[in-house]
Structure formats: C-alpha cells, structure tokens
C-alpha positions as CSV (number, residue, x, y, z in Angstrom):
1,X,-14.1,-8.0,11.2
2,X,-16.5,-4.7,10.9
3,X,-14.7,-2.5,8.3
4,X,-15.9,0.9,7.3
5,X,-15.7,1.3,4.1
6,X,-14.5,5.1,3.4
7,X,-15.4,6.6,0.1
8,X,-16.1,10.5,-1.5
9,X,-19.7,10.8,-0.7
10,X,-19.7,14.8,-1.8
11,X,-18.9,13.3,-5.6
12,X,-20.8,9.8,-5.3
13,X,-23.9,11.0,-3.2
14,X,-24.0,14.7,-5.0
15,X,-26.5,16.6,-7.4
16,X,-24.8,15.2,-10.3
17,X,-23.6,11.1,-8.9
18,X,-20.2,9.4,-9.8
19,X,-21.3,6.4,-10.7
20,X,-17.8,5.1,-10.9
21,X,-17.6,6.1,-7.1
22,X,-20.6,3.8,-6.3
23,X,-19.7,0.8,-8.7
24,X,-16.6,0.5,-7.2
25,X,-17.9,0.6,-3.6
26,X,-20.1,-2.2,-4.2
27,X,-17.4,-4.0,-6.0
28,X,-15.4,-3.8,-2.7
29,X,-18.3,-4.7,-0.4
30,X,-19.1,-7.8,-1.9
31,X,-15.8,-8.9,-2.1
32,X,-15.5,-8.1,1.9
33,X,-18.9,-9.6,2.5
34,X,-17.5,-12.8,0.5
35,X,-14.9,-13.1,3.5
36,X,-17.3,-13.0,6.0
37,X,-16.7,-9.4,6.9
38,X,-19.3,-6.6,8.2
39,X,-18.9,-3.7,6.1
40,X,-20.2,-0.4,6.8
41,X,-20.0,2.5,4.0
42,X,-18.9,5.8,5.6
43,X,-19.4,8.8,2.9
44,X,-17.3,11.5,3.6
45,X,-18.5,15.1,3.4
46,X,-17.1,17.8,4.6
47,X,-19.6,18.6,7.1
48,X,-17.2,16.3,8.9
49,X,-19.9,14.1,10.4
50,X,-18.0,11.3,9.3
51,X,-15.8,11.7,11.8
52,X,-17.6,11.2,14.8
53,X,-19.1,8.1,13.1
54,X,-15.9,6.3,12.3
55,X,-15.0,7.2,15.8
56,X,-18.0,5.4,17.9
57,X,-18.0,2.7,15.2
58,X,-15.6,0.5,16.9
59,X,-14.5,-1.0,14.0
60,X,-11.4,-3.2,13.5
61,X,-10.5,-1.5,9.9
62,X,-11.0,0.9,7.5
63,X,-10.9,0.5,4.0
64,X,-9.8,3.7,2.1
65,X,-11.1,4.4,-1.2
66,X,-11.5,8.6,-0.5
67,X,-9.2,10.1,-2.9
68,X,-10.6,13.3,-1.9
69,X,-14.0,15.2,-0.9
70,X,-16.2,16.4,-3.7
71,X,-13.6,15.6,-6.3
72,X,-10.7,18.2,-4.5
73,X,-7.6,15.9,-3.8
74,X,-6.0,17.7,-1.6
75,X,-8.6,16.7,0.7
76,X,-7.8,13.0,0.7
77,X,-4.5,13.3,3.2
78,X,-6.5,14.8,5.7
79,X,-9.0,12.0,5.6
80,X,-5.9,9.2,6.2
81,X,-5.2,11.6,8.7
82,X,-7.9,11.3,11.0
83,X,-7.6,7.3,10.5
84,X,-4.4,8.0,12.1
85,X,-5.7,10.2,14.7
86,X,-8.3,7.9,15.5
87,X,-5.5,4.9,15.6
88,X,-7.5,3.1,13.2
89,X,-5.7,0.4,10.6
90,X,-6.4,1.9,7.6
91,X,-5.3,0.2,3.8
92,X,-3.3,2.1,1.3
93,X,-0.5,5.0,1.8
94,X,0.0,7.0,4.6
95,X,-1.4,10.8,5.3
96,X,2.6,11.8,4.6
97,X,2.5,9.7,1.4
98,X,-0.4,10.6,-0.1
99,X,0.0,14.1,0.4
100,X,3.8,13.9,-0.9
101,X,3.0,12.3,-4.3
102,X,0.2,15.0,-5.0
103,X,2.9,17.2,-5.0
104,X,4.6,16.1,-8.1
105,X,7.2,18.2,-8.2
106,X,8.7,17.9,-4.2
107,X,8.3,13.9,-5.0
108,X,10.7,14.7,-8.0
109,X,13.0,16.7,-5.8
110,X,13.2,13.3,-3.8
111,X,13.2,11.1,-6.6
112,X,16.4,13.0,-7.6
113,X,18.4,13.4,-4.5
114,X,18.2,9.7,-4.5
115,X,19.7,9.0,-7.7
116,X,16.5,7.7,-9.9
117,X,16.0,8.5,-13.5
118,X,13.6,11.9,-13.5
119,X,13.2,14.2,-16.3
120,X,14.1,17.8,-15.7
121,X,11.5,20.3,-14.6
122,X,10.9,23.0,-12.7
123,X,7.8,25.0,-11.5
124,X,6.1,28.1,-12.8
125,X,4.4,30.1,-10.4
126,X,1.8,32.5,-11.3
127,X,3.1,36.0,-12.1
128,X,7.2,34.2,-11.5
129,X,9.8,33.3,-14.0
130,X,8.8,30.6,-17.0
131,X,11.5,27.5,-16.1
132,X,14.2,27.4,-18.8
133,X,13.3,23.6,-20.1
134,X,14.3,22.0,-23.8
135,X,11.3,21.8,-25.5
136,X,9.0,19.7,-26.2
137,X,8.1,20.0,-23.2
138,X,4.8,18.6,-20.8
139,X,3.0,21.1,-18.5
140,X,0.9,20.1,-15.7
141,X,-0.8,21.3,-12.7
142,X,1.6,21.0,-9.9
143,X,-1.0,19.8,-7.7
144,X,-3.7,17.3,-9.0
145,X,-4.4,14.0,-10.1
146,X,-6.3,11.4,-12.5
147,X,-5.1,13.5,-15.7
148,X,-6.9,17.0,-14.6
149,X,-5.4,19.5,-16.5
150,X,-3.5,17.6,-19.3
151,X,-4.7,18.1,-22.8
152,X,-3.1,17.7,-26.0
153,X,-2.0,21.3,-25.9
154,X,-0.3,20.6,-22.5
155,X,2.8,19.6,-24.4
156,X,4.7,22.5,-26.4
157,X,7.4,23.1,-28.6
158,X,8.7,26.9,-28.3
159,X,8.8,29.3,-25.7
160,X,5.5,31.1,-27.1
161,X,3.7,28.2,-26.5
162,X,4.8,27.6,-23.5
163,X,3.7,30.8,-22.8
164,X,0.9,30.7,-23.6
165,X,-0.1,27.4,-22.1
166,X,0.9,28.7,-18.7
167,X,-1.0,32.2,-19.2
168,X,-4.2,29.6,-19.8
169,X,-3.3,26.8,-16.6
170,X,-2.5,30.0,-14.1
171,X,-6.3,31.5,-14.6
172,X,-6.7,28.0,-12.3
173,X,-3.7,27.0,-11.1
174,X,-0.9,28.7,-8.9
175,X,1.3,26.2,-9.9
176,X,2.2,24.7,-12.7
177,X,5.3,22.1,-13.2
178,X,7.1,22.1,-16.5
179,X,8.9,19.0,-17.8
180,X,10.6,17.6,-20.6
181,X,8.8,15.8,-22.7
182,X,10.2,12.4,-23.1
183,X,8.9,10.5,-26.4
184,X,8.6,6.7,-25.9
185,X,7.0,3.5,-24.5
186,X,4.6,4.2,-21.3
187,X,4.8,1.8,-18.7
188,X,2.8,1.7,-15.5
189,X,3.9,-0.5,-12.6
190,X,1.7,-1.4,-9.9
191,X,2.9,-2.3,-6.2
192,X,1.0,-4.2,-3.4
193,X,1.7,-4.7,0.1
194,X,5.7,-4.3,-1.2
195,X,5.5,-7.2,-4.0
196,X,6.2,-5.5,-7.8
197,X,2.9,-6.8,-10.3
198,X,3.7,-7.1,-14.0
199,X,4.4,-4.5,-16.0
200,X,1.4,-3.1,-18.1
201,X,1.9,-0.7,-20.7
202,X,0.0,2.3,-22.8
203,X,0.3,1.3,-25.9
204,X,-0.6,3.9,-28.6
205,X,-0.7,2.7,-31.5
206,X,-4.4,3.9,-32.3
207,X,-3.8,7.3,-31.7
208,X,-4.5,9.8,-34.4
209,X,-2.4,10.8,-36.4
210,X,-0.5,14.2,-35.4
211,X,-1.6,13.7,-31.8
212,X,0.6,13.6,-28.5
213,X,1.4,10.1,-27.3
214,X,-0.2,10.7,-23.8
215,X,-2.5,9.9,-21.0
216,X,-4.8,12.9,-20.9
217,X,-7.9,13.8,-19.1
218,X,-10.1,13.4,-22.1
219,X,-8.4,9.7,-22.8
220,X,-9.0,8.3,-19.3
221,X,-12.9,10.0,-18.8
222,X,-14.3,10.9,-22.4
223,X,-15.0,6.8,-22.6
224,X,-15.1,6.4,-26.2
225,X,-13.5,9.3,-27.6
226,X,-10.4,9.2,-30.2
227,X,-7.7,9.7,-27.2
228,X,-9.4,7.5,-25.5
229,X,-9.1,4.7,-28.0
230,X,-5.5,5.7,-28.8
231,X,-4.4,4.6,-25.3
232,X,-5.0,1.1,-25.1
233,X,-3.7,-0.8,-21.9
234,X,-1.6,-4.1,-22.3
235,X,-0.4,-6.8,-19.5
236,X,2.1,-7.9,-19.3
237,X,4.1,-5.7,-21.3
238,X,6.3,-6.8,-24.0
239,X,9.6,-5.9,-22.3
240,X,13.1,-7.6,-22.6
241,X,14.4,-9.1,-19.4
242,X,16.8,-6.9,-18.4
243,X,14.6,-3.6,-19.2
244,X,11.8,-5.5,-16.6
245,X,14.6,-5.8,-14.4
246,X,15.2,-2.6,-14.4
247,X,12.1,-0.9,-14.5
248,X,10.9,-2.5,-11.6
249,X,13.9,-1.7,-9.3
250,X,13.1,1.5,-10.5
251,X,9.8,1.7,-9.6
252,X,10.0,-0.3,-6.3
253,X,13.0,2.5,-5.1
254,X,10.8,5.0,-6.0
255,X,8.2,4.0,-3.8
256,X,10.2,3.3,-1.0
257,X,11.2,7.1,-1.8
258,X,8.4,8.8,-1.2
259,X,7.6,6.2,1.9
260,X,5.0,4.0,-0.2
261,X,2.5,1.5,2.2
262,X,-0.1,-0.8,1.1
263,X,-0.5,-0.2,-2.6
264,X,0.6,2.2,-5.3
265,X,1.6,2.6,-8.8
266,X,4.6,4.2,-10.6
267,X,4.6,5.8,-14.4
268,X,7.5,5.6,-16.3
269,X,8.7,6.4,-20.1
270,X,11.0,4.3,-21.6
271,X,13.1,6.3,-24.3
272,X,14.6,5.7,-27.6
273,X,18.0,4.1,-25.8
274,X,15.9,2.1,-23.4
275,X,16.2,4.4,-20.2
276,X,13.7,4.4,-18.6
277,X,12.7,8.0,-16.8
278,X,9.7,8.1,-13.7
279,X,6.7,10.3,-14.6
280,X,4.7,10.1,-11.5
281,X,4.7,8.2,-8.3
282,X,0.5,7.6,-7.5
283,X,0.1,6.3,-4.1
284,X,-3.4,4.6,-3.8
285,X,-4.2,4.7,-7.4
286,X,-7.8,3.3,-8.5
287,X,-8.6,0.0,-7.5
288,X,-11.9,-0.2,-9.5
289,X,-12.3,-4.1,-10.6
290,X,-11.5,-3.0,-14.4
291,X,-8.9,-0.3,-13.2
292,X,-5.6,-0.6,-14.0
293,X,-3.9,-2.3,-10.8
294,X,-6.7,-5.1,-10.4
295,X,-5.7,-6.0,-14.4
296,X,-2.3,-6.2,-12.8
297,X,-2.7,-8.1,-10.2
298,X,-4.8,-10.5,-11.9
299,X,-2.4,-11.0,-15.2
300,X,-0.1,-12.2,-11.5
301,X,-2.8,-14.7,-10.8
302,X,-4.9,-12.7,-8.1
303,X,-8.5,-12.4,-9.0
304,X,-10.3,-9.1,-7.3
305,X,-11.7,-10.6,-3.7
306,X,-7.6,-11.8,-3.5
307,X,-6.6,-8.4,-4.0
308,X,-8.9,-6.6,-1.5
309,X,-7.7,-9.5,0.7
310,X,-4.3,-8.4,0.1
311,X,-4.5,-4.9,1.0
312,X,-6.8,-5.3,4.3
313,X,-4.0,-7.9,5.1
314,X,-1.1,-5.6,4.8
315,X,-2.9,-2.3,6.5
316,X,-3.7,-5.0,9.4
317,X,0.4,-6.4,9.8
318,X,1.7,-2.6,9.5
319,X,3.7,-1.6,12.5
320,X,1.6,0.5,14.7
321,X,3.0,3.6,16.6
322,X,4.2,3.2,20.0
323,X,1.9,5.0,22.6
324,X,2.6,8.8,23.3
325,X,3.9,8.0,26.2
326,X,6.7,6.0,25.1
327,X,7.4,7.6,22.1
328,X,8.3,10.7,24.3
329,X,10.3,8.8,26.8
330,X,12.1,7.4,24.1
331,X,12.5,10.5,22.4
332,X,14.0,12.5,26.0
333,X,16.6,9.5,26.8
334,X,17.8,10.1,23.5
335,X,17.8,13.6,24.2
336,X,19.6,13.1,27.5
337,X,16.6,12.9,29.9
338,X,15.7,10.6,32.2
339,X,12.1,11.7,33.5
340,X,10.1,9.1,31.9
341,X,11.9,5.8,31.9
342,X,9.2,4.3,33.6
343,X,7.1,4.5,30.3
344,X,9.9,2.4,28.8
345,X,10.2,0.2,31.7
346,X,6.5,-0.6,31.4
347,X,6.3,-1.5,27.8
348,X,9.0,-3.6,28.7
C-alpha cells in the first residue's frame, strides 16, 4: 500500500524541532516499510499545502499521528477532517471524537448521562461564577491536552485558592473546568481497534514528600525532574480480579461514549473504597514506541510493527459512508419522499 504518513510539521520541522515528533515518525516508517509498504511523510502546516498533496497522492491510507498544528490541538480535528473529506481511510478516532474528548468537560456531560463513574465538576468562565465544588479540588484548562496547564498548584484546598488559581489559568484560558479531586490509585487503560490492553498504572510512590499525587506537565516533559520521577508507569497493574473487571467495562463504555475508533486511552482513579471514577477519555493518545499504549500492548504480547499493523488494519475494515447520493435518498424515504429511489435501487 502507499500510506501517507501525517504528522505536525509546524512543531517537528520549526525554528525550535520536536524531536519527539521526528523520532516517532521514523519509528512508524520503518515499522510500515518492514511490511512492505510505501510511506510518504506529509508535514502539516497551516499554509494548508498539505492538503492538495494528500489529495493527488492517491494513496490507499493515511496514518495519523497530527495531534495538532504547531503544538495548538484544536487543530488536530480539522486535520481528520479533511481525511474525511477527501474519503481517505485514516487510523485513529474520528474528526467528531477527537474534537469531543478535547473538550473535557462536554465528554463528562456524556460520560454522565450514561451512567459512568465521573467526578463532579463544572466550568469557570472567565469573568462568570467560580463552580461550587468540595475541595480539594483539580483545575484544568477546559480545552487542552498532554498535561498543559496542570501544575502542582492546580489542585486546591479553599475557595481562596481556588481563586486564585483561576484568576492565574483565565490570563490564558477562557475556560477552565473545576473537579474534585479524587485521592487514589491512577490507572490508564489503553484500547485498540475495540480490544481492552492491560491495565497500566501511575504508581507514585517516589513522589516528594508534600507533593500532589498527579500527572502534570512538568512530570510527563521535564524528563528527569522530581515529578517526573515520582510518576513511574507499571504494566500490568496489580489489580484484584473483580476491580480489572470492572475498570475495563468502565473504560471500554466510556469509549464507546464518546464514539471511540481505532485506538484510545481512558484515565481513571481508583479511590479509598475501590470505585473507580474516569478522569479523561484521550482519543489517539501517543503511540511513540516507549509511550504508554505501545508498553500496553506489548505487556499483551504485541511488539510495535504488530501494533501499527493493528491500527492500519482497523482504519482499513471501518465501515465507510454510503455515497451522497444514497445517503440522501435514504434520508428523504425516511422522510416521506420518494424522488431518489433510484439511488437506492442502484446500490442495490
């Protein structure tokens, strides 16, 4: 097959190179090229020109690893979007997914209405009303991802600090989601093509002392720091059978929730009574060869070329949408028309 191989080429190509970006590119092109596949690398900018390449490419896939253009990640939906535009077969979460689960809070809204385990919250909009949430309590940009804006002194204890945390994140941010804090064991749980991995967990047991128990930015990109050795991954976690059980009918409904394709991974705390409460739903999470999915999946007995297989697998055997033409013919009998049965007598 010729797969192009999409990536953030404002961050990876820029004044001041991703590395990461780059290593994990090549890390996805030899394990392609091992299969026999063609692989072209498409940077994205947003000049756009991409665009008009992938277009006259004619290429049988694309392989998304753009989580967003020059680091803003908003901008990764509208790249799966032109995938689906262009009627390409793309790998990873759809255009509706991805942009869903940046949005943490509107994923918890669905999380709740159907009946999962989510922590209360609410937002706090610049110049609105603070949330009234039990403290401690965990605030975060409503709107980002990979840790950007969580520090130590994002979780507070009183109303002035939550004050003044807010007063700090809305100089940036519009929006800012307020959550209880919930104090426990930090699970991640990594899905592909619709199969459940094993469980890895955070474990924190090198954290300093009189530090938060979490994932911040420092701890996943200050390599080498003290938060960053206080968050040390394990896999498989060491869970009790019917807590596994349960975490990962947790997580896999949660994923369905939000719509989930080709692979993700859900966050979850496990509290003092063994409830376990969903932090974040993160549809195509990093899928670096040392990254926390590809440990996952290789705990389950998948080494990286079979995960990449994986994933271009499932993006290829995804249902496809019916022509325009049929989809409106099917959508006018249902309303009552008959003008363009012969578009479903055809596909017939």
């Amino acid at each position: 097959m010729k797969i192009a191989l999409l990536f953030d080429g404002a961050s990876a190509l820029g004044a001041r190179p991703d590395l990461l970006i780059l290593d994990t590119v090549e890390a996805i092109e030899r394990a392609l090229a091992a299969d026999g596949h063609a692989v072209v690398r498409v940077p994205v900018h947003e000049d756009a020109r991409w665009v008009e390449r992938v277009r006259r490419g004619k290429f049988d896939l694309a392989f998304n690893m753009c989580e967003g253009i020059d680091g803003v990640a908003s901008m990764e939906s509208p790249v799966i979007a032109v995938l689906e535009l262009l009627d390409l077969p793309y790998t990873g979460a759809s255009s509706w997914t991805t942009a869903l689960c940046l949005r943490k809070h509107l994923t918890n809204a669905i999380l709740h209405r159907s009946g999962l385990p989510v922590p209360i919250y609410g937002v706090a909009r610049r110049g609105g009303a603070i949330p009234a949430i039990e403290f401690p309590a965990i605030c975060k940009p409503a709107a980002e991802d990979a840790s950007l804006g969580v520090e130590q002194a994002s979780v507070v204890r009183s109303g002035r600090a939550l004050r003044r945390r807010l007063a700090e994140m809305h100089e940036r941010w519009e929006e800012v989601m307020v959550q209880r804090f919930v104090d426990g064991r930090e699970v991640n749980v990594g899905i592909v093509a619709g199969d459940v991995l094993p469980i890895a967990e955070i474990r924190f047991d090198d954290m300093p002392r009189g530090k938060w128990h979490i994932v911040s930015y420092r701890s996943k990109w200050d390599s080498g720091c003290d938060e960053d050795r206080g968050t040390t991954p394990h896999c498989p976690a060491d869970l009790e059978g019917p807590l596994a059980k349960t975490i990962r009918r947790v997580a896999l409904d949660a994923w369905r929730a939000v719509g989930g394709t080709g692979y993700g991974r859900v966050d979850l705390r496990v509290d003092a009574q063994g409830q376990p409460w969903i932090l974040e739903v993160n549809a195509n999470p990093d899928i670096a060869p040392d990254a926390g999915l590809a440990r996952m999946a290789g705990v389950a007995g998948m080494d990286y070329e079979a995960l990449i297989r994986c994933v271009c697998d499932e993006a290829l055997a995804r249902e496809r949408p019916l022509p325009s033409a049929v989809r409106w013919a099917m959508s006018e009998r249902l309303s009552g028309m008959t003008t363009h049965d012969g578009a479903l007598n055809a596909l017939a």
